[in-house]
N, C-alpha and C positions, 0 to 999 in steps of 0.2 A: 504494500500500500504506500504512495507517494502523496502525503499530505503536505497542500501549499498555503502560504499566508503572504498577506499583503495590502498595503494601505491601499493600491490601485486596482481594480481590477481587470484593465488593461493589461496588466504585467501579466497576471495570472491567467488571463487568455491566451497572451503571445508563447507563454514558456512552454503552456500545453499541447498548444499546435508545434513548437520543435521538440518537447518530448515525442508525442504521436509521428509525425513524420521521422524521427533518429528510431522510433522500433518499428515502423514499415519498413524500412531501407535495412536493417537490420534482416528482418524477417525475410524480404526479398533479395536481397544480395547473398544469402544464403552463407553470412560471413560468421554467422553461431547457427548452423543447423535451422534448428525451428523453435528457437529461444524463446518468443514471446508466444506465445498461446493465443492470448487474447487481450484485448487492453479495454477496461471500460470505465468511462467518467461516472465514480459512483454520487456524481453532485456536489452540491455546495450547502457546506455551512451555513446555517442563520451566521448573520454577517454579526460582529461582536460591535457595541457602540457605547466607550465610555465617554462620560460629560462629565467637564473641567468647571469648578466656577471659581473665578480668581477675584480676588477685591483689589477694584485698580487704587481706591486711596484711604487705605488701611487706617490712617490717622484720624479723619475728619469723618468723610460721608460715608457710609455703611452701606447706603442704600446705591453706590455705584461698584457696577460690579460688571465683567466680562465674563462669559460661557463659552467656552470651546470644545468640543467634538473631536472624538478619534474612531475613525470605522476601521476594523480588520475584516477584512473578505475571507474567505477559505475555499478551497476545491480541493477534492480528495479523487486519486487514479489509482486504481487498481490491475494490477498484471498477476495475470493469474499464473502461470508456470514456467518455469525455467529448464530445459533439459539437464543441464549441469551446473553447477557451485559455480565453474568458471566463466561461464555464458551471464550468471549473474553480478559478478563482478565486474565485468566489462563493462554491462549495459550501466552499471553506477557510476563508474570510471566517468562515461559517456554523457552521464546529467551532470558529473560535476564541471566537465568539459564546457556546456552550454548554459552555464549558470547564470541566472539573469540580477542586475542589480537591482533590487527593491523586492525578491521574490526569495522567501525564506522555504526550505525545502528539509522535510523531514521522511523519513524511508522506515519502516517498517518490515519484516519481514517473519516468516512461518515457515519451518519445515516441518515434514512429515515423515515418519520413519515407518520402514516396513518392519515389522513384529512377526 
């Protein structure tokens, strides 16, 4: 699971579509076998929005006062299988590669073991 964050959401559009096209060309270049499986946007986060209230003149007037707003966006990507350990590391190699500035990127992962 590749969960993203970000004040823009722009960002988090743009990083998506060069995740999605880096594991088609992956997929189809046949440069890992058949490393990605499947890719699917499991949607987006309720957007997080905390509110600032600052008092512009602490001394005198009480009753002025400024509000400011911070919205974090989230999208969450799911890839569901990896042929080999090494086929996944690459593909991580490969998002650190295209990292975008302003787009915070956390990776998650699950194995499964046969018993």
């Amino acid at each position: 699971m590749l969960s993203l964050k970000s004040f823009e959401p722009k960002l988090i559009e743009n990083y998506l579509k060069n995740v999605q096209s880096l594991a088609h060309k992956l997929k189809n270049e046949q440069l890992v076998g058949r490393s990605v499986s499947s890719l699917r946007n499991t949607g987006a986060s309720p957007t997080k929005i905390r509110k600032i209230t600052v008092l512009s003149s602490p001394h005198i007037d009480k009753k002025a006062r400024e509000q400011f707003e911070m919205r974090v966006f989230q999208k969450h990507l799911r890839v569901d299988t990896f042929s080999t350990f090494l086929e996944f590391f690459l593909f991580v190699d490969l998002l650190k590669a295209i990292a975008s500035v302003g787009v915070q990127s956390k990776i998650k992962y699950q194995t499964r073991t046969k018993l």
